[in-house]
DRENKE-462098 format. One record per residue (C-alpha): residue number from 1; residue in three letters; x, z, y. Coordinates in nm, 2 decimals. Layout:
<node voke="NUM" zami="ala" x="X" z="Z" y="Y"/>
...
END
This chain:
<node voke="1" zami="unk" x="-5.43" z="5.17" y="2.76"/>
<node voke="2" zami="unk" x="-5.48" z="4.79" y="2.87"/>
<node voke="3" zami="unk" x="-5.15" z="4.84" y="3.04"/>
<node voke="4" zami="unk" x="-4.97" z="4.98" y="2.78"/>
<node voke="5" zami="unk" x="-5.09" z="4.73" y="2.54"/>
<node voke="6" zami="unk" x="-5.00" z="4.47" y="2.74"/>
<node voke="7" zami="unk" x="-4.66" z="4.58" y="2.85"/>
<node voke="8" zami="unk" x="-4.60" z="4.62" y="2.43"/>
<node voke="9" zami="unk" x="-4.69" z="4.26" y="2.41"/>
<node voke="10" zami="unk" x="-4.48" z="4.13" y="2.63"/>
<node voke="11" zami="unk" x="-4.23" z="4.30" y="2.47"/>
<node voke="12" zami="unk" x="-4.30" z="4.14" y="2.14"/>
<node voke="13" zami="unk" x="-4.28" z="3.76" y="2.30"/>
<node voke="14" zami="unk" x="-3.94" z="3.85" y="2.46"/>
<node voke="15" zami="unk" x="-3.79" z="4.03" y="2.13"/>
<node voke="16" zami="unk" x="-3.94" z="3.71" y="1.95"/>
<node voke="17" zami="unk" x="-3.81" z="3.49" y="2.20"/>
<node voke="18" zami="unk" x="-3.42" z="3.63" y="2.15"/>
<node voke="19" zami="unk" x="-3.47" z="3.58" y="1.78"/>
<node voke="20" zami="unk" x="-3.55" z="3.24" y="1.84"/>
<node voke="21" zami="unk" x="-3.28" z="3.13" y="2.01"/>
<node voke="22" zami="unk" x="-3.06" z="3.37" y="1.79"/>
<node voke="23" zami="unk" x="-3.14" z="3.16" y="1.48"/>
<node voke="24" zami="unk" x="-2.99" z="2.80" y="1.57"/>
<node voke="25" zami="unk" x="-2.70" z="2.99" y="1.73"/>
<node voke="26" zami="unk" x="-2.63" z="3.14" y="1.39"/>
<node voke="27" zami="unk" x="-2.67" z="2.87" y="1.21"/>
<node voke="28" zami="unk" x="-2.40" z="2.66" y="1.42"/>
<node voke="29" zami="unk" x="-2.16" z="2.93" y="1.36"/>
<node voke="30" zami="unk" x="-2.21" z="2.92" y="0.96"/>
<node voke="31" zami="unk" x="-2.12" z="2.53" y="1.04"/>
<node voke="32" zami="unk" x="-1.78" z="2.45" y="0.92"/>
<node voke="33" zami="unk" x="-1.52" z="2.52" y="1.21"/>
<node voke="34" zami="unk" x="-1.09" z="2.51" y="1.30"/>
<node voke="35" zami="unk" x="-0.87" z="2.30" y="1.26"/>
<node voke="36" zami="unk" x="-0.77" z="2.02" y="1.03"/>
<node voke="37" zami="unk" x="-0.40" z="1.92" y="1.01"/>
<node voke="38" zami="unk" x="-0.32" z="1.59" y="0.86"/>
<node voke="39" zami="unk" x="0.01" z="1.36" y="0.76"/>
<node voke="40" zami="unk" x="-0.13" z="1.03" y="0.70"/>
<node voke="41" zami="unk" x="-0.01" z="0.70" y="0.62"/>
<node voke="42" zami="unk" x="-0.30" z="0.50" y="0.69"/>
<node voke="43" zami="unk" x="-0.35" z="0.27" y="0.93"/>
<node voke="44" zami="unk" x="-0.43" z="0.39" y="1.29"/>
<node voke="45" zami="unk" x="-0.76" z="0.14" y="1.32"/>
<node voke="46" zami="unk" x="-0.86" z="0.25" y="0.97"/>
<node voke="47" zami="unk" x="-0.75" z="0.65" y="1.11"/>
<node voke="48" zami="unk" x="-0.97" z="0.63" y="1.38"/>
<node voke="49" zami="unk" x="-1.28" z="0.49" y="1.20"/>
<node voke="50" zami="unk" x="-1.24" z="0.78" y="0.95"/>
<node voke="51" zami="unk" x="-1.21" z="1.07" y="1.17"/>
<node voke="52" zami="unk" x="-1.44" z="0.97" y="1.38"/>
<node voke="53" zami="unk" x="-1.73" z="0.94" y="1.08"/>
<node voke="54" zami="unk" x="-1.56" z="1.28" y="0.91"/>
<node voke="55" zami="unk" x="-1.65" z="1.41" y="1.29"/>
<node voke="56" zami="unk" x="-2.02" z="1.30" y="1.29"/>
<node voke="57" zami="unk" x="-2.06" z="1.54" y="0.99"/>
<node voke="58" zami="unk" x="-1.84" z="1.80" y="1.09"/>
<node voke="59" zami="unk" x="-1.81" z="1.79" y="1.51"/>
<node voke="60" zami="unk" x="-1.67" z="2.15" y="1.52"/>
<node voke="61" zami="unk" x="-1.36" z="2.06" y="1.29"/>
<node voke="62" zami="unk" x="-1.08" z="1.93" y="1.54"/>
<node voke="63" zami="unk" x="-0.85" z="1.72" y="1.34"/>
<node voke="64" zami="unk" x="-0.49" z="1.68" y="1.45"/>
<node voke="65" zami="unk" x="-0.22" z="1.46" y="1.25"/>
<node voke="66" zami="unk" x="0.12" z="1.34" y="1.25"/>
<node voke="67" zami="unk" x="0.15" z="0.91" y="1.14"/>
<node voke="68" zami="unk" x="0.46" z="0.83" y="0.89"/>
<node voke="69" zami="unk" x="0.56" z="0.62" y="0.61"/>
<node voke="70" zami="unk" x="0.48" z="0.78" y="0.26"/>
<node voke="71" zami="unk" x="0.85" z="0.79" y="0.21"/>
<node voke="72" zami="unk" x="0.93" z="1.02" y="0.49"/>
<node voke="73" zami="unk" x="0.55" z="1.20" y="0.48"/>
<node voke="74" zami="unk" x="0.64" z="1.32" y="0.13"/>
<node voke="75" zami="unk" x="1.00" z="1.41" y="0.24"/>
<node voke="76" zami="unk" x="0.85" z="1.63" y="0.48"/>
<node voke="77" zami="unk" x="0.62" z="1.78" y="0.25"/>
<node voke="78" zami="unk" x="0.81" z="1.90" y="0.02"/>
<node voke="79" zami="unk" x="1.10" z="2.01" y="0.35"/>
<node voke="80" zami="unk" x="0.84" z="2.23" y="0.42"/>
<node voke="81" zami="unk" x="0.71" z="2.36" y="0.13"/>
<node voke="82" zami="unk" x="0.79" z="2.73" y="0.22"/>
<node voke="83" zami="unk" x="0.60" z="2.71" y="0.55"/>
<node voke="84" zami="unk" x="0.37" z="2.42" y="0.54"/>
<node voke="85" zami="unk" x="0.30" z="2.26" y="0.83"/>
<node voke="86" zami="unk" x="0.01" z="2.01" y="0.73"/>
<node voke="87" zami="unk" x="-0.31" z="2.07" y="0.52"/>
<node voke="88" zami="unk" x="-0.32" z="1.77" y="0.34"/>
<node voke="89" zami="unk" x="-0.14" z="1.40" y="0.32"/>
<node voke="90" zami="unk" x="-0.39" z="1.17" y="0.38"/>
<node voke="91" zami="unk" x="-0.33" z="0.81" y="0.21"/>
<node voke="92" zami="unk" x="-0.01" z="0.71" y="0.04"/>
<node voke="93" zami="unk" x="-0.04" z="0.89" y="-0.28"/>
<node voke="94" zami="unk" x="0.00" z="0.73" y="-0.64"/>
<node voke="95" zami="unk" x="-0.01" z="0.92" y="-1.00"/>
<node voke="96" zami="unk" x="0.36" z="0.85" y="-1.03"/>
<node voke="97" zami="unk" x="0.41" z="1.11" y="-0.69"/>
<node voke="98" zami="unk" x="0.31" z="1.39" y="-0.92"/>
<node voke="99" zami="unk" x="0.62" z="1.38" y="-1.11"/>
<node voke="100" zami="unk" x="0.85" z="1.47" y="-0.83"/>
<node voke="101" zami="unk" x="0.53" z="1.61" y="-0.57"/>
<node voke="102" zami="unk" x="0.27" z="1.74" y="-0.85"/>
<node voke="103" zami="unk" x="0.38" z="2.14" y="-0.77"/>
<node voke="104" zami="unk" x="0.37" z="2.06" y="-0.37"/>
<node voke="105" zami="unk" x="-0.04" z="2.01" y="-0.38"/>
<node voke="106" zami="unk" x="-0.31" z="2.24" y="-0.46"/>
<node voke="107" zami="unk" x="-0.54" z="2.19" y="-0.77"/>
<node voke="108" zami="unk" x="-0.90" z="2.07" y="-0.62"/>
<node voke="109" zami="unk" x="-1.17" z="1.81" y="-0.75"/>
<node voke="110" zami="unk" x="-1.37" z="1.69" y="-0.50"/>
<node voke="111" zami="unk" x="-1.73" z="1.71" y="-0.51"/>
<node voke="112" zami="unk" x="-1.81" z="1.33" y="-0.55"/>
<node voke="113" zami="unk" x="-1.51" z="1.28" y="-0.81"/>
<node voke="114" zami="unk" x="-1.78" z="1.18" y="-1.06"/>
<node voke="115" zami="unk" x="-1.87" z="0.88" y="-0.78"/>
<node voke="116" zami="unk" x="-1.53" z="0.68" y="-0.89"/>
<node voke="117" zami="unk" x="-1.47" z="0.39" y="-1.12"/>
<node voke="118" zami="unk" x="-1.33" z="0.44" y="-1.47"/>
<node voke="119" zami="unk" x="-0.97" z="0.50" y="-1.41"/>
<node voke="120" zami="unk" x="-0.98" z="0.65" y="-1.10"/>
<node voke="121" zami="unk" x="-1.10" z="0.98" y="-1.14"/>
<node voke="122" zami="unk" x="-0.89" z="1.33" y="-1.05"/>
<node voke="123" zami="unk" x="-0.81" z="1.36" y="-1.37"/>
<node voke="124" zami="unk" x="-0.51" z="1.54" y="-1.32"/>
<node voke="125" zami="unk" x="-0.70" z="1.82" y="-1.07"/>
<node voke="126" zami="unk" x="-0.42" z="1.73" y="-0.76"/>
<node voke="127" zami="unk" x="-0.51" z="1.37" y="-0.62"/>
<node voke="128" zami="unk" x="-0.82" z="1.26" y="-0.49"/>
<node voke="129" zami="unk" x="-0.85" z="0.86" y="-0.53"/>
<node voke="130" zami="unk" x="-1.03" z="0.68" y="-0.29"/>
<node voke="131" zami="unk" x="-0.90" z="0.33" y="-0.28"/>
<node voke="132" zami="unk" x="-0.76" z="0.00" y="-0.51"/>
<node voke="133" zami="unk" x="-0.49" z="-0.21" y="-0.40"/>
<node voke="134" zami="unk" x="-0.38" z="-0.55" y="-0.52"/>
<node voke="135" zami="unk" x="-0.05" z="-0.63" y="-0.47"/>
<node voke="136" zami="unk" x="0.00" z="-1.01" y="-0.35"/>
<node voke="137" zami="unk" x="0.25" z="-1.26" y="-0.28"/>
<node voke="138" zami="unk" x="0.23" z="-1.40" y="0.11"/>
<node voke="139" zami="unk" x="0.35" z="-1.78" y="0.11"/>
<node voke="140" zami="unk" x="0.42" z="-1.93" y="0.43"/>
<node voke="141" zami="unk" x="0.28" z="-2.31" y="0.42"/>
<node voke="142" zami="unk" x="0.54" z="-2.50" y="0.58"/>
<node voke="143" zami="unk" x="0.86" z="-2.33" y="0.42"/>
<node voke="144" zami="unk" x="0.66" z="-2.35" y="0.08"/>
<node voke="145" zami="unk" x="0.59" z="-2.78" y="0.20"/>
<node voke="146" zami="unk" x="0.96" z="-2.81" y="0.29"/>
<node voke="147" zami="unk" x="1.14" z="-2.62" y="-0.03"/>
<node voke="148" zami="unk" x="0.91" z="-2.84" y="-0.25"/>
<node voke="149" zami="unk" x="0.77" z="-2.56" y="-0.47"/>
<node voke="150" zami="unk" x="0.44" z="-2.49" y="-0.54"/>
<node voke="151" zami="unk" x="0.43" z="-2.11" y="-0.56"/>
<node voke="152" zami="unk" x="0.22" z="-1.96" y="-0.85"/>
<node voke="153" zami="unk" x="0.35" z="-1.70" y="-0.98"/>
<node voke="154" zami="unk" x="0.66" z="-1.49" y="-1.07"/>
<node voke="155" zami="unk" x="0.83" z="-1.79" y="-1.27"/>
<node voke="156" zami="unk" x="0.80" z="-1.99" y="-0.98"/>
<node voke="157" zami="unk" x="1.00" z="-1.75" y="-0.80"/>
<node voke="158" zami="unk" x="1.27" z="-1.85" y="-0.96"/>
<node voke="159" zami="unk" x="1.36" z="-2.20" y="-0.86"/>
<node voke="160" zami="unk" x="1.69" z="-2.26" y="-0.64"/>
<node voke="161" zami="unk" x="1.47" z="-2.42" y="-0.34"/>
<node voke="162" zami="unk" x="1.41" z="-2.05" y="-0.28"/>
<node voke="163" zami="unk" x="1.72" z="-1.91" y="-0.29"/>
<node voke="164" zami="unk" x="1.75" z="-1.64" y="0.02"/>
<node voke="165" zami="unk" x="1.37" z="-1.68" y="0.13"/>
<node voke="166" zami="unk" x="1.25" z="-1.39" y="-0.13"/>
<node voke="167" zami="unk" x="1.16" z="-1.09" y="0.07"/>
<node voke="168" zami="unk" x="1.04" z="-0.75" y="-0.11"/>
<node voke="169" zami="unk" x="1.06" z="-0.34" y="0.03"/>
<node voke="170" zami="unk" x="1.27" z="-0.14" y="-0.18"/>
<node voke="171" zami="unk" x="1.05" z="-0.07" y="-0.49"/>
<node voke="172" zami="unk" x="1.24" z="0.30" y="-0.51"/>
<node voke="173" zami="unk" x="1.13" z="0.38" y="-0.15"/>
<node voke="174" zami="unk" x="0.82" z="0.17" y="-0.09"/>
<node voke="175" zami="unk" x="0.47" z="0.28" y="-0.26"/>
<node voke="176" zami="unk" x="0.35" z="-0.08" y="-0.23"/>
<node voke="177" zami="unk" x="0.70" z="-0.25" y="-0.34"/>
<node voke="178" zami="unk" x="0.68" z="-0.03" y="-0.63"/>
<node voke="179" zami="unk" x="0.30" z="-0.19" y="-0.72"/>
<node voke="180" zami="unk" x="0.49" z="-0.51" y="-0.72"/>
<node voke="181" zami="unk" x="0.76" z="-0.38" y="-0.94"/>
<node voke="182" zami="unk" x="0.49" z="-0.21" y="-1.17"/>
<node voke="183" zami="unk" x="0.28" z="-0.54" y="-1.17"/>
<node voke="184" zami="unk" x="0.59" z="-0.74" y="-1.23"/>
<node voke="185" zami="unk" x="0.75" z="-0.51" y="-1.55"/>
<node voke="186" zami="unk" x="0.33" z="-0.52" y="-1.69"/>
<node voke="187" zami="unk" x="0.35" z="-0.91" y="-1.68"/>
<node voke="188" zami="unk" x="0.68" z="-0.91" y="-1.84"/>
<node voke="189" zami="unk" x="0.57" z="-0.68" y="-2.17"/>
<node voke="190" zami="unk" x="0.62" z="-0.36" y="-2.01"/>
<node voke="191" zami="unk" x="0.85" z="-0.08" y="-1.82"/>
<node voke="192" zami="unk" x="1.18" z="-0.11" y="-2.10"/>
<node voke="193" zami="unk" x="1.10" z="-0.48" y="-2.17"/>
<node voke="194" zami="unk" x="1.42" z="-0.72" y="-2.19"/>
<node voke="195" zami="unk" x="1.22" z="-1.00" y="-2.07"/>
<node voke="196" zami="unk" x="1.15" z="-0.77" y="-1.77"/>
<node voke="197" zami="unk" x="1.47" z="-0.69" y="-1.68"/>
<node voke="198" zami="unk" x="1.62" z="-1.02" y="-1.73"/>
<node voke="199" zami="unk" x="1.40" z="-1.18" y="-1.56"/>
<node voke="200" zami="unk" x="1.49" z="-0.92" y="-1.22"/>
<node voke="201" zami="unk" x="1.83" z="-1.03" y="-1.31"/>
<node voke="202" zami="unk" x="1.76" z="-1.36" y="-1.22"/>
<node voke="203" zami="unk" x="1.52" z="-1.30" y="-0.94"/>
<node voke="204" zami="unk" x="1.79" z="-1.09" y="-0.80"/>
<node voke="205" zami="unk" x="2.05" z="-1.34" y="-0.83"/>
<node voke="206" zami="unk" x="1.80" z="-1.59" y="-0.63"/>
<node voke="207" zami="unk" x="1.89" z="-1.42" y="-0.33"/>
<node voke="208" zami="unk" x="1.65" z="-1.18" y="-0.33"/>
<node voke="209" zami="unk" x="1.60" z="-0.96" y="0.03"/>
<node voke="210" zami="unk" x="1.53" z="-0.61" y="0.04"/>
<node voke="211" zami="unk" x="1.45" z="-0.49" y="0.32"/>
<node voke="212" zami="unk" x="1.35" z="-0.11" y="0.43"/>
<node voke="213" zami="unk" x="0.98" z="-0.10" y="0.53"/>
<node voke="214" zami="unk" x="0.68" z="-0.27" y="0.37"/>
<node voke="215" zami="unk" x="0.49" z="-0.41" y="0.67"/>
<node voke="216" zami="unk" x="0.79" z="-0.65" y="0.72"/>
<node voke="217" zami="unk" x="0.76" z="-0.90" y="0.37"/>
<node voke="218" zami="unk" x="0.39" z="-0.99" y="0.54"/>
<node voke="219" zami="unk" x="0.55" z="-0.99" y="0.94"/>
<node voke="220" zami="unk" x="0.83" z="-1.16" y="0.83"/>
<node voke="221" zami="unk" x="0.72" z="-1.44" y="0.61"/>
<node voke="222" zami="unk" x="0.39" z="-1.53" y="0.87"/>
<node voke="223" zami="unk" x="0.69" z="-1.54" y="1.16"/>
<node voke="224" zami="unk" x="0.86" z="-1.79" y="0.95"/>
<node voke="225" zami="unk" x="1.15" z="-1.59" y="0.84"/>
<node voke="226" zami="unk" x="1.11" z="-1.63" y="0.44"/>
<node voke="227" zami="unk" x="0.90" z="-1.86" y="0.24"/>
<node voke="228" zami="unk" x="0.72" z="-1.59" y="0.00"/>
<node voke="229" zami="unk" x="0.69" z="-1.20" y="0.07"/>
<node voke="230" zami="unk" x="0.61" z="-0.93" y="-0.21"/>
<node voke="231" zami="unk" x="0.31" z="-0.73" y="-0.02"/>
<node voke="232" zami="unk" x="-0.01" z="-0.58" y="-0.07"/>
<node voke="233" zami="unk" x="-0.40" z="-0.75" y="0.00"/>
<node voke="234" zami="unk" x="-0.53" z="-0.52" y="0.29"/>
<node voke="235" zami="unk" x="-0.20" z="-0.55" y="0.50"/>
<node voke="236" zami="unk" x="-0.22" z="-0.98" y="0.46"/>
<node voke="237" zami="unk" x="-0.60" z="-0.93" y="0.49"/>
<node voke="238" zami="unk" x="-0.54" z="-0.75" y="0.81"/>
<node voke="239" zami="unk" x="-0.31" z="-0.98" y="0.94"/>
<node voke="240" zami="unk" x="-0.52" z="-1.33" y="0.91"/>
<node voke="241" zami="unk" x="-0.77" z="-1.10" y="1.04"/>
<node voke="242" zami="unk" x="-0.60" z="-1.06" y="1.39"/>
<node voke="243" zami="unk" x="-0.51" z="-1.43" y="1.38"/>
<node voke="244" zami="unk" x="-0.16" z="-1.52" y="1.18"/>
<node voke="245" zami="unk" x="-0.22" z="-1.85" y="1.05"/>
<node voke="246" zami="unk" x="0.00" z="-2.09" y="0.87"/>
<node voke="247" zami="unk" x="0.02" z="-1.89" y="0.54"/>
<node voke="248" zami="unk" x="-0.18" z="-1.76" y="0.17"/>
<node voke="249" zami="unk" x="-0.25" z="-1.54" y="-0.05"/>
<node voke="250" zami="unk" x="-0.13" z="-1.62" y="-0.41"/>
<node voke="251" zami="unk" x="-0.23" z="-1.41" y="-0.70"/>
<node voke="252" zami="unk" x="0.02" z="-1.40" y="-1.02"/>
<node voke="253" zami="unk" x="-0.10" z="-1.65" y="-1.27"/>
<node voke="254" zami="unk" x="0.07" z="-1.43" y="-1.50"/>
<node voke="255" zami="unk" x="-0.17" z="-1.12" y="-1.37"/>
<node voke="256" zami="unk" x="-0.20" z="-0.90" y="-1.13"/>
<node voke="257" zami="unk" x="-0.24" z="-0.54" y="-1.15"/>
<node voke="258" zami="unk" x="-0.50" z="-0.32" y="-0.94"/>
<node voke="259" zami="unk" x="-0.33" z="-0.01" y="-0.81"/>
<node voke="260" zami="unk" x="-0.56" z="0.31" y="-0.71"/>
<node voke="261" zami="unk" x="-0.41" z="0.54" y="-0.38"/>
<node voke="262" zami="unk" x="-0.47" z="0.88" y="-0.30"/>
<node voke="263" zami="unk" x="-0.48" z="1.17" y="-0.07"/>
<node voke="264" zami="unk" x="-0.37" z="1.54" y="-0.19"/>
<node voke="265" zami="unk" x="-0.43" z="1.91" y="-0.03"/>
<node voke="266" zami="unk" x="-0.07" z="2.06" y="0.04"/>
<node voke="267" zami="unk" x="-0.03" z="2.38" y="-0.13"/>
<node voke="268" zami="unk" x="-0.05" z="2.65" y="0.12"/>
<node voke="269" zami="unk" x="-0.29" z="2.49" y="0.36"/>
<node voke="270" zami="unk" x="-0.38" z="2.75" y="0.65"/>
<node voke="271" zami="unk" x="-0.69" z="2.54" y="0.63"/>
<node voke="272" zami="unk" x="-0.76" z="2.48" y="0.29"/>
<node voke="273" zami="unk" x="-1.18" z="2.49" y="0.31"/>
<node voke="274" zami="unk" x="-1.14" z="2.22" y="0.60"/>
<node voke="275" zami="unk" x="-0.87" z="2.03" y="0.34"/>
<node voke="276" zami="unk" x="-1.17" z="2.05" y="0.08"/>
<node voke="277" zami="unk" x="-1.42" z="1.90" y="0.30"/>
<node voke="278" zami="unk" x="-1.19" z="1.62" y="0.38"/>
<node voke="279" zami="unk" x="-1.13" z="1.56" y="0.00"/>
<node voke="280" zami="unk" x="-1.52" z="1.55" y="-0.05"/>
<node voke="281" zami="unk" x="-1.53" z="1.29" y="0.26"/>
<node voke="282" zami="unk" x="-1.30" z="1.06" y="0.17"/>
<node voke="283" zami="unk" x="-1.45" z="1.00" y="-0.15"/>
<node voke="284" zami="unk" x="-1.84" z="1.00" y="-0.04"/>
<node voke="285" zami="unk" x="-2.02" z="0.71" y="0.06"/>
<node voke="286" zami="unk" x="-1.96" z="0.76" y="0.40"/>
<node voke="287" zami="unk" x="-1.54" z="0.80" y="0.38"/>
<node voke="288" zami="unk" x="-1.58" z="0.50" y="0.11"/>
<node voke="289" zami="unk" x="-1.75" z="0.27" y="0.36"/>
<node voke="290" zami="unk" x="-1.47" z="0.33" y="0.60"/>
<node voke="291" zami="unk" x="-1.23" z="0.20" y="0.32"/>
<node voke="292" zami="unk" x="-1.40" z="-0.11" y="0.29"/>
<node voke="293" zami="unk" x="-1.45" z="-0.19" y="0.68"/>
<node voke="294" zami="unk" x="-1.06" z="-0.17" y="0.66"/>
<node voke="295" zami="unk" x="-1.03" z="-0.43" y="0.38"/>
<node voke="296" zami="unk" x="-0.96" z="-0.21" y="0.17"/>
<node voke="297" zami="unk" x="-1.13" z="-0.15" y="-0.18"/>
<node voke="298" zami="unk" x="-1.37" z="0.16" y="-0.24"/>
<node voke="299" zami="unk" x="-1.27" z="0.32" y="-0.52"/>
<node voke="300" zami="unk" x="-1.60" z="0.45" y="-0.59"/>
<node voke="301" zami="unk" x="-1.92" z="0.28" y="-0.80"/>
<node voke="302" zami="unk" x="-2.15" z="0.30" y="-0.55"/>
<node voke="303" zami="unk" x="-2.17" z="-0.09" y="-0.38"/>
<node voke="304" zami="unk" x="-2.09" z="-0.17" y="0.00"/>
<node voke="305" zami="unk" x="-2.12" z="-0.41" y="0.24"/>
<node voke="306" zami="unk" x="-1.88" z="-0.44" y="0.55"/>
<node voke="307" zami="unk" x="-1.88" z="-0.68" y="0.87"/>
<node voke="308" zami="unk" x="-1.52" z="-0.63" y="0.91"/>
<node voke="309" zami="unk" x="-1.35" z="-0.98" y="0.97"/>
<node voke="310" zami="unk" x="-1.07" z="-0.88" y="0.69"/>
<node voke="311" zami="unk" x="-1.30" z="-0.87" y="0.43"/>
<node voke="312" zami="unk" x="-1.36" z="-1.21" y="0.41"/>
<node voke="313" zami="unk" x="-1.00" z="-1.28" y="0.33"/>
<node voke="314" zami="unk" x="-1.01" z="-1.01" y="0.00"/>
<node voke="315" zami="unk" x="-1.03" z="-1.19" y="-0.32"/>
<node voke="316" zami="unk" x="-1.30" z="-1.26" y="-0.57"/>
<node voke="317" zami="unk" x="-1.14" z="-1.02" y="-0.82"/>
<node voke="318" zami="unk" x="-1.37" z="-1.25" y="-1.11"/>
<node voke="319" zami="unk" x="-1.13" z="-1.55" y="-0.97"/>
<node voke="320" zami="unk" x="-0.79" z="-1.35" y="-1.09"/>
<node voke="321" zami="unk" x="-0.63" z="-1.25" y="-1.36"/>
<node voke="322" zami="unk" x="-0.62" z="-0.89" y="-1.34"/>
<node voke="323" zami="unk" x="-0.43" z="-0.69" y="-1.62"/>
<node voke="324" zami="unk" x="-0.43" z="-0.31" y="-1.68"/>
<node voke="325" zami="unk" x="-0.09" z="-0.17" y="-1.63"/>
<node voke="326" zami="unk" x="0.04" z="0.13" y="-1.87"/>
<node voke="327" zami="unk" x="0.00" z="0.41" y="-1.56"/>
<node voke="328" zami="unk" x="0.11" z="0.69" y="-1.79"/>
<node voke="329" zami="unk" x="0.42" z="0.50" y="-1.93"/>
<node voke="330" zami="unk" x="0.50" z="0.42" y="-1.57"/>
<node voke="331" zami="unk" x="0.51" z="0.79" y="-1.45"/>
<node voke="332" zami="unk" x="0.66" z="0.96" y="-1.73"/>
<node voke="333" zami="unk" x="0.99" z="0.69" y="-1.67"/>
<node voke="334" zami="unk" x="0.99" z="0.69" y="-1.29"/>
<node voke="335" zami="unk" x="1.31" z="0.76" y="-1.29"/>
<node voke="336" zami="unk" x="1.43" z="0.56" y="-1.56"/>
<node voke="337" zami="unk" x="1.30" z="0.25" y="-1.38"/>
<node voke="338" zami="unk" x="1.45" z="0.30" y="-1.04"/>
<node voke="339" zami="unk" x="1.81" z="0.42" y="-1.21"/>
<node voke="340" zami="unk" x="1.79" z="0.03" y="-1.35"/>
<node voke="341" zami="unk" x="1.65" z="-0.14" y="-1.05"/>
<node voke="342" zami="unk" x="1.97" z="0.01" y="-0.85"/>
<node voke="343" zami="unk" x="2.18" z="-0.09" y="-1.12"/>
<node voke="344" zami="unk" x="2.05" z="-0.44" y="-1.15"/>
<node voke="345" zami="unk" x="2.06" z="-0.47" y="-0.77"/>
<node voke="346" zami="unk" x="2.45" z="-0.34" y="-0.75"/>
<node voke="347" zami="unk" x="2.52" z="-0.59" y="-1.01"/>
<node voke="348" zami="unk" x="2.26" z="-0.86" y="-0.91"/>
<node voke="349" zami="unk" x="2.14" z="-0.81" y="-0.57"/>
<node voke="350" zami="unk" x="2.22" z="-1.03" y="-0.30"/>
<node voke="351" zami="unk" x="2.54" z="-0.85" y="-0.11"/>
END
């Protein structure tokens, strides 16, 4: 009997044992699992800082991607929209996207939507906001010495000394030369303003440069190659960070205009819960830290503090003039604006 009772208990231990070690296995496959597939436009040091944190909270999601301007990423998007190749376009996203892109992205609102500032908010159900970008003029300090201008704003843009040494991205291709477009049309009374468009009339005929990509008006103008670039604050930031001297930041006396980006879930994702939990990420306190250690600003209320050497070269936003540009106006004549610009620069633009 002694036998028997002992030979029951040992059964029990062993049965209990294999539970045991049954439970944590479970749970790890209730843990969120596959693949991830991403088109992003970020940088590759901000990338790797955001992967790697959206990894710490989910290490059996294995997130593959494919690096391209927004231009291009889109273009590819919406090449593929039969059979989509990507889950989600990560970075490089504006409200004005959804007018040609809107029927290309699944409808989601992230979980910590409520954790953005006023304004930023997925109002619209298809993008997910997660940062603010100021767009910036770059002024080298030697060429701006030698031309004998004191560059301030858009009027000073405008004097002959500068003639040729202008240098923008193409506002119809490029989501940050389009920020300086829209920032430039909201200083001037607004998108169908004739003080707007007259005054690109004469910037054009300044000898303004276009040029195709919108890392080169920063590049370009710290090499030496113009005297002021049209560009964007975490690029420049980024770049004094690493070391280019010789040049500054000016902010438009006349205002500047704060820009909020955003990431999208394709429509069609073969991942789409994985796409969700990125969504979530990006606009949680632990994606919106990642923003800021890439001087970039958080879109979100909660505060941060980052170590990053570029955030010492982003701007007291209190020391600006900062104006509110007409976002709606802007996307519902996108293509109104960009018909003009190309007929202004075929009329106007330096040949």
């Amino acid at each position: 009997m002694k036998k028997a009772l002992s030979i029951a208990l040992i059964a029990l231990v062993a049965i209990t044992a294999i539970f045991a070690q049954a439970a944590p296995e479970a749970a790890k496959s209730n843990e969120p699992s596959g693949e991830l597939i991403l088109y992003t436009t970020v940088s590759q040091a901000h990338y790797d800082v955001a992967i790697a944190k959206f990894n710490e909270l989910y290490p059996n999601i294995t997130v593959d991607y494919v690096y391209a301007g927004a231009g291009e990423t889109k273009a590819r998007i919406a090449a593929e929209a039969a059979n989509p190749q990507a889950d989600a376009m990560f970075g490089g996203l504006q409200m004005v996207d959804l007018q040609t892109m809107g029927d290309l992205f699944e409808t989601y609102v992230s979980a910590n939507d409520a954790k953005m500032q006023a304004g930023y908010n997925n109002s619209t159900g298809k993008l997910t906001f997660h940062d603010v970008q100021l767009p910036v003029l770059i002024v080298n300090d030697a060429l701006e010495a030698e031309a004998g201008v004191k560059v301030t704003g858009w009027n000073s843009l405008l004097d002959p000394a500068l003639y040729g040494k202008i240098v923008t991205a193409d506002p119809t291709a490029s989501s940050s030369a389009w920020n300086n477009l829209q920032c430039l049309l909201t200083d001037f009374g607004g998108w169908d303003s004739p003080a707007a468009w007259d005054y690109i009339a004469k910037l054009m005929q300044n000898g303004l440069v276009v040029v195709s990509s919108s890392s080169i008006p920063g590049k370009s103008t710290i090499a030496g190659e113009y005297t002021v670039g049209l560009s964007y604050e975490p690029a420049i930031a980024k770049l004094f960070a690493a070391g280019s001297t010789g040049s500054h930041m000016v902010f438009w006396e006349e205002g500047t205009t704060s820009v909020g980006f955003a990431s999208a879930i394709i429509k069609g994702a073969k991942n789409l819960e994985n796409a969700k939990l990125f969504m979530d990420f990006l606009q949680s306190d632990e994606g919106q830290q990642t923003y800021l250690d890439a001087a970039a600003r958080p879109a979100s209320t909660s505060k941060f503090v980052s170590e990053a050497d570029a955030t010492k070269y982003m701007v007291d936003m209190d020391t600006i003039v900062v104006k509110v540009a007409d976002t709606e106006a802007f996307v519902e004549h996108t293509a109104e604006i960009k018909e003009k610009w190309n007929e202004y620069w075929a009329k106007y633009g330096k040949n």
